[in-house]
C-alpha positions, 0 to 999 in steps of 0.5 A: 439149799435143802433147807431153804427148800430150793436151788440149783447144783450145776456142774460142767462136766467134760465129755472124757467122761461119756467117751473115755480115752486111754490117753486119758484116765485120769480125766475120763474117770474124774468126769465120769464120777461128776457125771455119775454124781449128777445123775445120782444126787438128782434122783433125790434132790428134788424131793427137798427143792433142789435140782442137780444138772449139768452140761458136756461141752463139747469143742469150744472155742476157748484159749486152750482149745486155739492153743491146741488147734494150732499145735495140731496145724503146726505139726500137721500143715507147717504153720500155726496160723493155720488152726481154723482149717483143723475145724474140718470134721467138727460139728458145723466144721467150727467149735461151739462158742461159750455163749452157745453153752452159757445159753443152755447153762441159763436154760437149764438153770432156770425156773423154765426148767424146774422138771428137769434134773439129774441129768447132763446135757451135751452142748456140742453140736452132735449130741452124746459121745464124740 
């Protein structure tokens, strides 16, 4: 990409990494470091054509998160079915979707924001953190 002069480096990193939990280190620090090599790398990248960016997704609604979310019903309400009321409290009471993510992911991907770099973006309904 230096070389040629342009492209983008676009990572997915977990938000573990900008609200660290004892439960789990491993992940925390592992996205942490993805975050801090985003913001790193894109201090110098674009002077050689490159962006780097990335987004946090939040809650989304995938497989393992209704897997989850219906382990958390189960334990909770007696019945896996369920998982949707577990919602509760979530940005919107609902998870993202992965369209929502992939439409900042295309964004930021884009020509439209070539001034943009070096950073993480939250796509999780409530901005930084949890």
């Amino acid at each position: 990409m230096c070389k040629r002069g342009s492209g983008v480096i676009f990572n997915v990193v977990g938000m573990a990494g900008v609200g660290p939990r004892a439960n789990y280190v491993a992940g925390s620090v592992g996205n942490a470091g993805l975050d801090a090599l985003t913001v790193a790398l894109g201090s110098e990248s674009i002077n050689f054509g490159v962006r780097v960016l990335g987004i946090h997704p939040g809650a989304i609604e995938t497989e393992r998160l209704t897997t989850i979310y219906k382990q958390m019903a189960q334990r909770d309400l007696g019945d896996e079915n369920r998982y949707k009321e577990m919602y509760k409290g979530l940005p919107a009471d609902r998870p993202g979707t992965p369209e929502e993510c992939a439409t900042v992911a295309a964004m930021l991907i884009s020509d439209k924001s070539y001034w943009m770099n070096g950073v993480v973006i939250p796509v999780n309904g409530r901005g930084q953190g949890w």
